[in-house]
N, C-alpha and C positions, 0 to 999 in steps of 0.2 A: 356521891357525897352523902352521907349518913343525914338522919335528921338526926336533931339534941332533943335526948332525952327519952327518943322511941327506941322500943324494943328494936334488936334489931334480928334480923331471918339469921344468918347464921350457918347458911346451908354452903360446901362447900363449890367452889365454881369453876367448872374446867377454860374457860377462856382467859380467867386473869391468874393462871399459876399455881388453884387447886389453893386463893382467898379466899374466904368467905363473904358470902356475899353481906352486902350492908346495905339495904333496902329494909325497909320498916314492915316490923311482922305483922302479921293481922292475929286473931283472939287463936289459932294453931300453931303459932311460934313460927310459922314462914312464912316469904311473902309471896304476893300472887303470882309468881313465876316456880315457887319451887314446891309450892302445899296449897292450889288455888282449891275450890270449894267442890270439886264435881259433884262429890254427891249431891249437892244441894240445887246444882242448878237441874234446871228442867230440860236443857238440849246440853248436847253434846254435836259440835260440828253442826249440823246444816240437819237433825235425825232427834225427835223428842224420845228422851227413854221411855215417855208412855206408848211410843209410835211400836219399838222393840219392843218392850215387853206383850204387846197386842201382834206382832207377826208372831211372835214365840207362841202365843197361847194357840195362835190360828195354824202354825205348825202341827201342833202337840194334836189340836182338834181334827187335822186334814189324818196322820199318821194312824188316828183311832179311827177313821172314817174306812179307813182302809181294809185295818186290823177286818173290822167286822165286816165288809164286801167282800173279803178272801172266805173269809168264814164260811157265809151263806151261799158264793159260789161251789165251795168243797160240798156243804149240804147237799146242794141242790143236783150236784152232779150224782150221788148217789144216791138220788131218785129217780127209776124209771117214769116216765111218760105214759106206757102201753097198757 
């Protein structure tokens, strides 16, 4: 049932026949089902993007950790001991 007078989402809907939907848009011209806010919230599912973007960097950090102990093993094997 449409509200009177609200914008309405607009987006088309595969369970009632490829209607549009008539739920009340929010300030992105859809409604929370079809244009909800992600970017703006702070989780997504049960996982805070700050959470991801902090394993991402500790990836990036662990792979350059690497990088340089391959290095210094190559070094160190071309130097003799005796």
């Amino acid at each position: 049932m449409p509200v009177r007078g609200a914008k309405l989402c607009g987006a088309k809907c595969r369970t009632k026949g490829g209607l549009p939907c008539e739920q009340p848009a929010m300030k992105n011209g859809r409604c929370r089902m079809h244009g909800g806010v992600f970017y703006k919230r702070e989780t997504h599912g049960m996982t805070t993007l700050r959470a991801k973007k902090q394993r991402k960097a500790e990836r990036a950090f662990l792979r350059e950790m690497k990088a340089v102990s391959r290095e210094i093993m190559e070094k160190t094997r071309g130097i003799s001991c005796h």
